[in-house]
Legacy VTK file of the C-alpha trace (Angstrom):
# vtk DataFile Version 3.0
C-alpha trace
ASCII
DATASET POLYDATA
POINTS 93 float
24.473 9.336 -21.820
22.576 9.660 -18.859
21.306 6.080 -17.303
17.889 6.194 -15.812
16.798 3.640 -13.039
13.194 2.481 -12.225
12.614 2.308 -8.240
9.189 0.640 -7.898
9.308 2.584 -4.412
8.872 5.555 -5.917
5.592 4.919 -8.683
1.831 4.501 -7.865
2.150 0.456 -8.290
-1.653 0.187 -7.357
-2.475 3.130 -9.658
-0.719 1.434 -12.427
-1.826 -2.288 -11.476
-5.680 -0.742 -11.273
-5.291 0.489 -15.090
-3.739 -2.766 -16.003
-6.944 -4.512 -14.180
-9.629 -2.372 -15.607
-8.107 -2.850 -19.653
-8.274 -6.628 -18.802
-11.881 -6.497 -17.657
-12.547 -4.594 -20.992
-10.878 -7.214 -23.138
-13.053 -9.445 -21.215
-16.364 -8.033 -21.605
-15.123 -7.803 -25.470
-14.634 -11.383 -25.370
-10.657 -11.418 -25.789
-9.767 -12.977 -22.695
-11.852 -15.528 -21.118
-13.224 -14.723 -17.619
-12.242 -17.379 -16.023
-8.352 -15.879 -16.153
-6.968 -15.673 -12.757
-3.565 -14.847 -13.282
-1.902 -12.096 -15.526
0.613 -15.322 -17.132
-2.637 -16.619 -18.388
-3.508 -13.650 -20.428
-0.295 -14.786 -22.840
-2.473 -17.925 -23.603
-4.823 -15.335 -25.572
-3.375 -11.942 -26.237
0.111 -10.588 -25.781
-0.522 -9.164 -22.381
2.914 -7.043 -22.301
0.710 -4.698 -24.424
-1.436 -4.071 -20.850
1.846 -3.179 -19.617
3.258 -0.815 -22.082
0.019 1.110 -22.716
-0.835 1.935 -19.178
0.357 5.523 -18.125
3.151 5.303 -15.673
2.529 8.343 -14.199
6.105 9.590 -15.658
7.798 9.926 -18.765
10.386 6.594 -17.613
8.756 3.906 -18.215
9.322 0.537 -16.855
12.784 -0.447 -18.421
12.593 -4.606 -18.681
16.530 -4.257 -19.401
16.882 -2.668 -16.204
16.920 -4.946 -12.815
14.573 -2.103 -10.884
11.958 -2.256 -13.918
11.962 -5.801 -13.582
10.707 -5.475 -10.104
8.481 -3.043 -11.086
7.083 -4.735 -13.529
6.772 -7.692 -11.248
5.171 -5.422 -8.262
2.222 -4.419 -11.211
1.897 -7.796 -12.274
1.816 -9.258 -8.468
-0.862 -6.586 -8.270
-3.069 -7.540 -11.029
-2.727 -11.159 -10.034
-4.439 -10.663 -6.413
-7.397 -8.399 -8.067
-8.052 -10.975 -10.869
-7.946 -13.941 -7.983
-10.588 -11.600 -6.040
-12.885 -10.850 -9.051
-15.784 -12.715 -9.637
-16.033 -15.306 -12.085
-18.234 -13.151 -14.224
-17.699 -9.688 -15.078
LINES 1 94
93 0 1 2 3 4 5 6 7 8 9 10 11 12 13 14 15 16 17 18 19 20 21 22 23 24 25 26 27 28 29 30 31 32 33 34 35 36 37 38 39 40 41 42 43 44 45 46 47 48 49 50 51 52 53 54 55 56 57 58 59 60 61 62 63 64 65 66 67 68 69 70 71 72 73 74 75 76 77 78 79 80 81 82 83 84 85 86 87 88 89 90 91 92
Protein backbone atom coordinates (compact mmCIF):
# COMPACT_ATOMS: atom_id res chain seq x y z
CA UNK A 1 0.00 0.00 0.00
CA UNK A 2 1.18 3.21 -0.89
CA UNK A 3 1.61 5.76 2.30
CA UNK A 4 0.70 9.30 1.56
CA UNK A 5 2.21 12.26 3.64
CA UNK A 6 0.64 15.76 4.19
CA UNK A 7 3.44 18.64 3.88
CA UNK A 8 1.60 21.81 5.00
CA UNK A 9 4.44 23.48 2.75
CA UNK A 10 3.00 22.40 -0.08
CA UNK A 11 -1.20 23.39 0.37
CA UNK A 12 -2.86 26.88 0.17
CA UNK A 13 -3.02 27.08 4.24
CA UNK A 14 -4.61 30.65 3.88
CA UNK A 15 -6.92 29.39 1.10
CA UNK A 16 -8.04 26.64 3.30
CA UNK A 17 -7.99 28.72 6.71
CA UNK A 18 -10.18 31.57 4.63
CA UNK A 19 -12.95 28.75 3.86
CA UNK A 20 -12.74 27.56 7.38
CA UNK A 21 -13.27 31.46 8.46
CA UNK A 22 -16.03 32.31 6.12
CA UNK A 23 -18.30 28.77 7.22
CA UNK A 24 -17.75 30.07 10.83
CA UNK A 25 -19.05 33.54 10.08
CA UNK A 26 -22.09 31.72 8.45
CA UNK A 27 -22.78 29.57 11.49
CA UNK A 28 -22.60 32.81 13.18
CA UNK A 29 -24.93 34.91 11.37
CA UNK A 30 -27.22 31.57 11.71
CA UNK A 31 -26.86 31.87 15.29
CA UNK A 32 -24.76 28.53 15.93
CA UNK A 33 -21.77 29.98 17.27
CA UNK A 34 -21.82 32.99 19.33
CA UNK A 35 -19.89 36.03 17.99
CA UNK A 36 -18.04 36.69 20.58
CA UNK A 37 -15.75 33.33 19.66
CA UNK A 38 -12.22 34.27 19.31
CA UNK A 39 -10.54 31.16 19.02
CA UNK A 40 -11.29 28.03 16.77
CA UNK A 41 -11.03 25.66 20.47
CA UNK A 42 -14.02 27.66 21.42
CA UNK A 43 -16.15 26.59 18.58
CA UNK A 44 -16.10 22.83 20.39
CA UNK A 45 -18.05 24.61 23.26
CA UNK A 46 -21.03 24.80 20.58
CA UNK A 47 -20.66 22.68 17.51
CA UNK A 48 -18.15 20.01 16.62
CA UNK A 49 -15.85 22.31 14.78
CA UNK A 50 -13.67 19.32 13.16
CA UNK A 51 -16.68 19.35 10.76
CA UNK A 52 -15.17 23.07 9.48
CA UNK A 53 -12.18 21.10 8.93
CA UNK A 54 -13.25 18.11 7.06
CA UNK A 55 -15.73 19.91 4.77
CA UNK A 56 -13.45 22.57 3.48
CA UNK A 57 -11.87 21.66 0.00
CA UNK A 58 -8.22 21.00 0.36
CA UNK A 59 -7.42 21.85 -2.87
CA UNK A 60 -6.38 17.97 -3.45
CA UNK A 61 -7.79 14.72 -3.23
CA UNK A 62 -5.32 13.98 0.30
CA UNK A 63 -6.80 15.35 2.78
CA UNK A 64 -5.40 16.31 6.04
CA UNK A 65 -4.52 12.84 7.65
CA UNK A 66 -4.86 13.55 11.75
CA UNK A 67 -3.02 9.99 12.03
CA UNK A 68 -0.27 11.38 10.19
CA UNK A 69 2.42 13.79 12.09
CA UNK A 70 2.52 16.29 8.76
CA UNK A 71 -1.48 16.52 8.86
CA UNK A 72 -1.23 17.33 12.32
CA UNK A 73 0.76 20.35 11.46
CA UNK A 74 -1.37 21.07 8.86
CA UNK A 75 -4.17 20.97 10.58
CA UNK A 76 -2.57 23.10 13.21
CA UNK A 77 -1.18 25.76 10.45
CA UNK A 78 -5.31 26.10 9.35
CA UNK A 79 -6.37 26.30 12.74
CA UNK A 80 -3.42 28.91 13.78
CA UNK A 81 -4.89 30.65 10.75
CA UNK A 82 -8.42 30.87 11.67
CA UNK A 83 -7.45 31.83 15.18
CA UNK A 84 -5.63 35.26 14.08
CA UNK A 85 -8.74 36.17 11.60
CA UNK A 86 -11.37 35.44 14.33
CA UNK A 87 -9.03 37.61 16.98
CA UNK A 88 -9.11 40.43 14.10
CA UNK A 89 -12.89 40.27 13.35
CA UNK A 90 -15.14 42.50 14.84
CA UNK A 91 -17.24 41.66 17.61
CA UNK A 92 -20.27 41.71 15.39
CA UNK A 93 -20.59 40.18 12.15
Amino acid sequence: MEEHTTNPDTYDVEGVAQAVYADILTSIRYGEVPPTVRKFEELHDHIDANDYIQEVPWGTDLPADPADPAGVRLINAVTDRVDALLAERPPTV
